[in-house]
Rosetta silent file (secondary structure, phi, psi, omega in degrees, C-alpha in Angstrom):
SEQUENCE: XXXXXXXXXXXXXXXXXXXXXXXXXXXXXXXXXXXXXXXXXXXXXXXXXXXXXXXXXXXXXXXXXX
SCORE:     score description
SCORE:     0.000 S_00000001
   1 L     0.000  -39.673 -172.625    0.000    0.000    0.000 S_00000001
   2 H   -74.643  -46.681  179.553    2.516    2.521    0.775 S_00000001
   3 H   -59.205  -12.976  170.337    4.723    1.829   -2.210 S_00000001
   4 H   -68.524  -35.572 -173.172    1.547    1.947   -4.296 S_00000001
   5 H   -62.433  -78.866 -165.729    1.187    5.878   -2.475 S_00000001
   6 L   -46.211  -13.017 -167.477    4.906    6.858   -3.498 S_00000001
   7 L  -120.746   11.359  153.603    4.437    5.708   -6.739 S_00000001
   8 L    94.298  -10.710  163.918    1.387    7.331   -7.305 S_00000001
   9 L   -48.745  -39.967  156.607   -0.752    4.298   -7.955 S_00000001
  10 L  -124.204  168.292 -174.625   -3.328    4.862   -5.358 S_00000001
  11 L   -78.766 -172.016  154.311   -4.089    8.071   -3.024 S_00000001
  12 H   -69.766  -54.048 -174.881   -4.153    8.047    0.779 S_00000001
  13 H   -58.930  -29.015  170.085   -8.340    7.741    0.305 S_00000001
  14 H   -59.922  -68.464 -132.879   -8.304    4.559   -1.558 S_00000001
  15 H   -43.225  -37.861 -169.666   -5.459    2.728    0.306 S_00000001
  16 H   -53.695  -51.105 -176.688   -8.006    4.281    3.667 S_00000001
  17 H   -61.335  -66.772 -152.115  -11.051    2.327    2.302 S_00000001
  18 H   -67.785  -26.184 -144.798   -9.613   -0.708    0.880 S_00000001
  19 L  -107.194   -0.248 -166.592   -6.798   -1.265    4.137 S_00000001
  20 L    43.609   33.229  162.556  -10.180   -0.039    6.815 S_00000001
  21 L  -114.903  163.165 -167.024   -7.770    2.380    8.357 S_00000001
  22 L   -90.660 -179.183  174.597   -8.309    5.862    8.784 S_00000001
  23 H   -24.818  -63.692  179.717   -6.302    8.645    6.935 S_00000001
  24 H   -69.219  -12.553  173.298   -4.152    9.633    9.195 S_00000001
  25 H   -63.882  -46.906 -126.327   -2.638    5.583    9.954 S_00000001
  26 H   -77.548  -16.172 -160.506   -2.277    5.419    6.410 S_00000001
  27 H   -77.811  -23.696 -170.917   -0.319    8.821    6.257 S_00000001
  28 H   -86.654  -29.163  147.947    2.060    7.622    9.466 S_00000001
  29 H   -16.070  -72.376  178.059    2.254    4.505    7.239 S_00000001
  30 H   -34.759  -75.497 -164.991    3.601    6.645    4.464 S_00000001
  31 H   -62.606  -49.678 -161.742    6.154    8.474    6.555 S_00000001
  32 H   -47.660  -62.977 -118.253    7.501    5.397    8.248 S_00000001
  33 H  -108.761   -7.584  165.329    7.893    3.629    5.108 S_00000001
  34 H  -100.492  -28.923 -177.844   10.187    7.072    4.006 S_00000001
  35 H   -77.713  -29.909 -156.741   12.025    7.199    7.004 S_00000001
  36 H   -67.471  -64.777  176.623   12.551    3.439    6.880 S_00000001
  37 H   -36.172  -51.914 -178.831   13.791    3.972    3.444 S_00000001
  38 H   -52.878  -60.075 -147.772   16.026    7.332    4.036 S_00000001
  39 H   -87.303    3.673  159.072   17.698    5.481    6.434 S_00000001
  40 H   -91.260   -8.736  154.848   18.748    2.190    4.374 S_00000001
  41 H   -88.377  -40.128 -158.201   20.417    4.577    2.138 S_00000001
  42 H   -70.704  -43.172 -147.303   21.961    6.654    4.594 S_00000001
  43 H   -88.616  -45.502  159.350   23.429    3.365    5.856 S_00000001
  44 L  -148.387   92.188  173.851   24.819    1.954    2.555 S_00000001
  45 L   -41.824  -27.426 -147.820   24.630    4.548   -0.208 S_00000001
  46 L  -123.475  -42.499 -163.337   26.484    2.478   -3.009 S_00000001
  47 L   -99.747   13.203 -175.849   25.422   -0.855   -2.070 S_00000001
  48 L   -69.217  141.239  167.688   21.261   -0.618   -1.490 S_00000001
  49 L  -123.432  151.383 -174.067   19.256   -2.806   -2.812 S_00000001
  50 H   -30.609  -73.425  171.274   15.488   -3.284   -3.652 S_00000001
  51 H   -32.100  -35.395 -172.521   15.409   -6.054   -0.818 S_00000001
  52 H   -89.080  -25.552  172.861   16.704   -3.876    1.637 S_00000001
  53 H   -56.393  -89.496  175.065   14.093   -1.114    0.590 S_00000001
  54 H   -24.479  -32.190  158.630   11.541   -3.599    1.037 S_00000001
  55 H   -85.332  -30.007  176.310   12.564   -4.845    4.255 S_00000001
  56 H   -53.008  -44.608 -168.453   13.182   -1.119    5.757 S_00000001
  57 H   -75.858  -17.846 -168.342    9.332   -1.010    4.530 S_00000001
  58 H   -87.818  -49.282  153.017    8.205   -4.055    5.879 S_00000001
  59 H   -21.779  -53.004 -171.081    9.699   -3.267    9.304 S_00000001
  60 H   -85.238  -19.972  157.481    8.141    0.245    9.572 S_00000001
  61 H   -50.545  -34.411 -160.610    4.931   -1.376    8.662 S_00000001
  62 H   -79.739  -65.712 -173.116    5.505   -4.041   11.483 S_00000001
  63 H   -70.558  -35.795  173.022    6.007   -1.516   14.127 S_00000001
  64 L   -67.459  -23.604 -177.346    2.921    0.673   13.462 S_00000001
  65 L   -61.326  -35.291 -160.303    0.708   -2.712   13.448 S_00000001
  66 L  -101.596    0.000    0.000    2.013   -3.443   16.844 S_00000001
């Protein structure tokens, strides 16, 4: 859902309908899932990979669930 946001495939208002959460989860979603990301580059600029995106995202996802 979030990478569908950044990439412009769906809004915040779908992902809110289809995911039952309200606006504002999906928006702290969002940021998490940017911070998680800034900071897997920040960590290794030259050597990031998709996978590591993806886990930074899955992670930040992880922590707002719980």
């Amino acid at each position: 859902m979030v990478l569908d946001i950044l990439r412009d495939r769906t809004t915040v208002a779908e992902a809110h309908r289809a995911d039952e959460l309200n606006p504002s989860e999906v928006e702290q979603l969002v940021d998490e899932g940017k911070r998680g990301m800034e900071n897997a580059l920040r960590s290794k600029p030259l050597e990031i990979k998709l996978s590591d995106l993806q886990q930074a995202h899955g992670e930040a996802l992880l922590k707002q669930l719980a």
